[in-house]
N, C-alpha and C positions, 0 to 999 in steps of 0.2 A: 424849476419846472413851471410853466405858466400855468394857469388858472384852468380847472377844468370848465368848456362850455358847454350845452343842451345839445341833444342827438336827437333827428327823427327816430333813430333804428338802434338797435343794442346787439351784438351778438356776444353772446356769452360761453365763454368753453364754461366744461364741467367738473371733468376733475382735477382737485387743486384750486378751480375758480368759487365753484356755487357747493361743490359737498367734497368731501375726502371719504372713500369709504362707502358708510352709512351714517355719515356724519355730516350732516347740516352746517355750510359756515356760517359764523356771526353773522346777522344783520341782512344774508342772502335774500329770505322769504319778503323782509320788509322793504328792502330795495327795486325786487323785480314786484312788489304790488305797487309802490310808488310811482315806481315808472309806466305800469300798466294804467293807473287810476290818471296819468297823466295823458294818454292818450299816444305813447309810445312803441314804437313796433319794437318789440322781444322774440329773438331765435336762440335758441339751442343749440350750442355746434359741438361735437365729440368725435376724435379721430379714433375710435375706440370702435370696434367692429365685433365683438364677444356678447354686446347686447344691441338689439332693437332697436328702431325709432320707440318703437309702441311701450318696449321697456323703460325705454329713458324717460317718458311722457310719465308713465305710470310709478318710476321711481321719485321723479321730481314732484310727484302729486303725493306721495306718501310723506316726504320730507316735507312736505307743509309749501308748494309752488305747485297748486292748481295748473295743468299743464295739458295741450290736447296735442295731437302727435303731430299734426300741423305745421307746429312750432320748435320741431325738433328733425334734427336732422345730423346723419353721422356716415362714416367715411362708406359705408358696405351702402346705404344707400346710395349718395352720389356715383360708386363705383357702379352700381346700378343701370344710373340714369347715364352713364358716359357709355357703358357696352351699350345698351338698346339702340342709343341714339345713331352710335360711331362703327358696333358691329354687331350687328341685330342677329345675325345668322352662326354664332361665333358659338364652342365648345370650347369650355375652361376646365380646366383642373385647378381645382381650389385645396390651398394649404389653409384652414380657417375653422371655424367653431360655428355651431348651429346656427344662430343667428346672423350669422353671413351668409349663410347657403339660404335659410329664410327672407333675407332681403335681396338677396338675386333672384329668387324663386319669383317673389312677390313683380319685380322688374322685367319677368320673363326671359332670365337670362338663364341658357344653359349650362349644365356642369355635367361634372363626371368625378368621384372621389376615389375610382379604378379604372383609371386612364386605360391600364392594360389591357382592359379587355375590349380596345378598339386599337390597338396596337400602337397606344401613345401618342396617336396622332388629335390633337388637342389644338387649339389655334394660342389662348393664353393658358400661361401659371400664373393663378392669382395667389401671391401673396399677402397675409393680416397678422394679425395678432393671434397665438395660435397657443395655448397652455395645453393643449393633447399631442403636439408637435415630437416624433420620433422617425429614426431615421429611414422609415420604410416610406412616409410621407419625403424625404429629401431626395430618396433616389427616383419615386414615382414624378419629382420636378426634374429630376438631371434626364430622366430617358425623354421625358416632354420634350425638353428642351434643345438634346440632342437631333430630335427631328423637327425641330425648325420652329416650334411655340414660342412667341416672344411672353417677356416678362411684365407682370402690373404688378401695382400694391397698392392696397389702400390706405397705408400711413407709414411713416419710415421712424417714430418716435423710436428711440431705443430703449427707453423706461416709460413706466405709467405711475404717477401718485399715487401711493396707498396710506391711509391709518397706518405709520409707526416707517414711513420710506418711501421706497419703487422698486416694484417688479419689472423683471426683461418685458419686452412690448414687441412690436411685427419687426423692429430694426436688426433685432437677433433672427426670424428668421430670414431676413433680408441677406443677412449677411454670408449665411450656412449656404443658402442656394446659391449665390453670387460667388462665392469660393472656390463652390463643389463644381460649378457648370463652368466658368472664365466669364459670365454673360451679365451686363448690369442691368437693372429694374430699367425698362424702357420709359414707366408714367406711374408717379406717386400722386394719388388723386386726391389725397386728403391734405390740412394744412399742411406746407403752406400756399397750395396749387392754384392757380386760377378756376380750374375747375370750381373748386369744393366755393370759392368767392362769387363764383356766377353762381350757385346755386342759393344761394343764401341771399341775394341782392336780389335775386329774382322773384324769391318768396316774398321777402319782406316791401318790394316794389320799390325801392330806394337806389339814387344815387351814393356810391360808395362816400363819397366826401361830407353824406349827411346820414352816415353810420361809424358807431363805436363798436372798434375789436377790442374785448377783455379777457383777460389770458395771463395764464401761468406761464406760461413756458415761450422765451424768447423766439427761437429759431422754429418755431412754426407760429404759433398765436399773433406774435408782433412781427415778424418777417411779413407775415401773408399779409396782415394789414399795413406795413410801412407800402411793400412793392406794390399793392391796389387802389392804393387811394384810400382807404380808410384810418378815421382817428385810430389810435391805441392805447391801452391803461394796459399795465403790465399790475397784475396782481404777484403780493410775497406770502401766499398762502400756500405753492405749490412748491415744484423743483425749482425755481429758479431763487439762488441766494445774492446777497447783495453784493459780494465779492466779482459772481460770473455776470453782474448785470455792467457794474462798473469796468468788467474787462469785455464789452461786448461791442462791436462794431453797429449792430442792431440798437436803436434807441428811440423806444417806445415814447410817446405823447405825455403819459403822464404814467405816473409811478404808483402808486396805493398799495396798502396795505391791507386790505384787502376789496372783497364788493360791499362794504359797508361804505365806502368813502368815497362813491360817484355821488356826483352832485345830482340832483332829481329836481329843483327847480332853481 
């Protein structure tokens, strides 16, 4: 593995990268101050739709990573900023947890959580990560769907890192409604998307070849960054184990064991 070099830009995933849980990893807090005191541009990127930007800001300032929501950005946002942009006029049925319906809201994007009572006529089913997910919510996507609603999602992870594993993540309900209806996710806007990469290049004002993706998890974190132009550090603090790294067609810039072992000068 060559020699790790200096980055204008840092994007950092979060869970499995900088905390598990409510658990601070090694060496995180000191790293992203190093990098700050260096005059470094640092983003936040979570494909995790169950919490906030504003959460994730205010979580990472609790864990000891002083953090303004500026600097943080995650899939229900981006999803956000791509309905406004791309279909400003649009009516979704959302499969998802408050704080997705919060940052649509916030995006001025329309929903409905009882399709039926406009007779299902819906333009998207937004699929997320959804731990309230039962099947009154699955037929409320099939009847969507049935009358002509294409399909989104904001992330396609099939687990999420936790303290002691991983929980199912939007890729289970991804797959329930894709089953149930014959109809595949039309646009996963979160890693590894273009999308979610223009938005984070855009904040940070950077060319992608002079920003570092850091990341757990191969097949979004290091995918999105091999196919955009971006460095890669594949961090071993999260799901990814050495065995699946070694059988992966995907191969990340540099390897570390965790965000203690980026070089900072």
């Amino acid at each position: 593995m060559k020699k790790m070099e200096l980055y204008d830009g840092y994007i950092f995933d979060l869970d499995g990268t900088i905390y598990l849980g409510e658990r601070l990893l090694p060496g995180a807090d000191s790293i992203v101050k190093q990098l700050r005191e260096a005059g470094r541009g640092i983003l936040f990127l979570s494909n995790k739709p169950i919490e906030t930007r504003y959460d994730y800001a205010a979580k990472l300032t609790r864990l000891g990573i002083p953090t303004d929501v500026s600097s943080v950005i995650n899939s229900s946002f981006v999803l956000g900023k791509y309905l406004r942009s791309h279909a400003p006029d649009c009516i979704c049925y959302v499969i998802g947890e408050k704080a997705l319906l919060d940052d649509l809201e916030e995006a001025g994007v329309r929903y409905t959580l009882e399709p039926e009572k406009i007779g299902y006529q819906v333009d998207y089913v937004i699929l997320a990560f959804d731990r309230t997910f039962h099947y009154d919510k699955l037929n409320r996507a099939l009847q969507c769907i049935r009358r002509g609603a294409r399909i989104i999602a904001t992330n396609g992870d099939r687990t999420c890192p936790v303290e002691g594993g991983e929980i199912p993540d939007a890729g289970g309900i991804i797959g329930a409604v894709e089953g149930t209806s014959g109809q595949k996710v039309e646009l996963i806007v979160g890693k590894p998307s273009s999308i979610t990469v223009e938005v984070a290049l855009d904040i940070l004002g950077l060319a992608p070849e002079r920003c570092l993706m850091v990341g757990d998890r191969i097949e979004t974190d290091i995918l999105m960054g091999n196919e955009f132009g971006l460095a890669t550090a594949l961090v071993m603090t999260g799901v990814t184990s050495r065995e699946v790294l070694e059988a992966s067609d995907v191969v990340p810039d540099y390897v570390l064991e965790s965000v203690a072992d980026i070089r900072v000068r």
